[in-house]
C-alpha positions in Angstrom: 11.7 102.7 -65.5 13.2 106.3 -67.2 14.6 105.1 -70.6 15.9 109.0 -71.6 19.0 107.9 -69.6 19.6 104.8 -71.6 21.7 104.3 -75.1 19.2 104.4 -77.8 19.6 103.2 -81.3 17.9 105.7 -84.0 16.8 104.4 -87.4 18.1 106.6 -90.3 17.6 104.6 -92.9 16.0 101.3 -93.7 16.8 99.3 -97.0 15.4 95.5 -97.9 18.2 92.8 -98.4 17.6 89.6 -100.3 20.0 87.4 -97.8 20.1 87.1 -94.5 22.8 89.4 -92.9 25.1 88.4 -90.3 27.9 91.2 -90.4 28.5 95.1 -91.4 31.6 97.0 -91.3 32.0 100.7 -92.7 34.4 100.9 -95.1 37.7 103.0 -93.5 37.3 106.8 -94.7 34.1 106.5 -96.6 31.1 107.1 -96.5 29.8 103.1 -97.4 30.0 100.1 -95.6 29.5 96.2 -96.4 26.9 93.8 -95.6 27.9 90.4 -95.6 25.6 87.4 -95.1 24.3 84.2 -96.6 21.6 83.7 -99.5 18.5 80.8 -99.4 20.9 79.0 -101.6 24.0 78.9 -99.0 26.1 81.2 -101.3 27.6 83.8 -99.8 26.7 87.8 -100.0 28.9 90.8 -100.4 27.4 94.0 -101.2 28.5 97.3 -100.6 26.2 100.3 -99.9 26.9 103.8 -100.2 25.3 106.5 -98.5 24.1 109.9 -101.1 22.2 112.8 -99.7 20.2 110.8 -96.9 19.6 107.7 -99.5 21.0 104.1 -99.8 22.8 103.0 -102.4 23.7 99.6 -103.3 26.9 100.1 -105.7 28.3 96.4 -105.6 26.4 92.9 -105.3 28.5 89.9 -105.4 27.8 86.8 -104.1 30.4 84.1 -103.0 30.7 79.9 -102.7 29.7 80.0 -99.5 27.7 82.1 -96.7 29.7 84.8 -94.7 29.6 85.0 -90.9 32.0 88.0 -90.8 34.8 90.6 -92.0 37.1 92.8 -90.6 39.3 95.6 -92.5 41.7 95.5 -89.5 44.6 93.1 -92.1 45.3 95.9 -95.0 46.1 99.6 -94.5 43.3 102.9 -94.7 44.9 103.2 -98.6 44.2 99.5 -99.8 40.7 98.7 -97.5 41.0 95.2 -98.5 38.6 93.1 -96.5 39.1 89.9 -95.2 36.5 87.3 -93.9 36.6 83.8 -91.9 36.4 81.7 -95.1 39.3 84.1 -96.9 41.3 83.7 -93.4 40.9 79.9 -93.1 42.3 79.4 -96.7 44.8 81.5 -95.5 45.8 79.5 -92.7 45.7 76.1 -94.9 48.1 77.5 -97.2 50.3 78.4 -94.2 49.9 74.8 -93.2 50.8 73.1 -96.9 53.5 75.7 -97.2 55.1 74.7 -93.8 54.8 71.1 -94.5 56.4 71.3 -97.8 59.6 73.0 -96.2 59.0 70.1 -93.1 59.3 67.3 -95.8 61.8 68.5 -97.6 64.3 69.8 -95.5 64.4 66.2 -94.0 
């Protein structure tokens, strides 16, 4: 089998994470992106590298309540880059829900 033809992923650099990473997403119009994943102690990780002269830099560590399965950037605008993940997004969606059956209740 001729492998030439075939995508290949190249290894620029390689950095050691205390967590277990389940998602990364560059950060829109930078040159840094976010890993997000879940420590040995189920709370959440959020760090953002940033990438200077060929090297890895971690810039931000922050860790969360819980473990994070994913993010997107695709909810705010290039300007803000706010991200959002699945725990952020369900609280979201609860406050929807208490908001909607506030205006239910008392509307009756």
């Amino acid at each position: 089998m001729d492998t030439t033809d075939a995508p290949q992923i190249i290894e620029h650099i390689h950095k050691n994470v205390n967590f277990t990473p389940n998602d990364t997403k560059w950060i829109p119009s930078s040159a840094r992106f976010v890993g997000m994943g879940i420590h040995p102690n189920a709370k959440g990780a959020l760090n953002v590298y940033q990438l200077n002269n060929g090297d890895l830099e971690n810039i931000i560590e922050g860790t969360t309540a819980n473990g994070i399965k994913c993010g997107t950037f695709s909810a705010s605008s290039l300007e803000e880059r706010n991200i959002g993940t699945e725990y952020l997004f369900l609280l979201f969606l609860i406050i929807q829900f208490l908001i909607f059956c506030f205006i239910y209740i008392s509307y009756w």
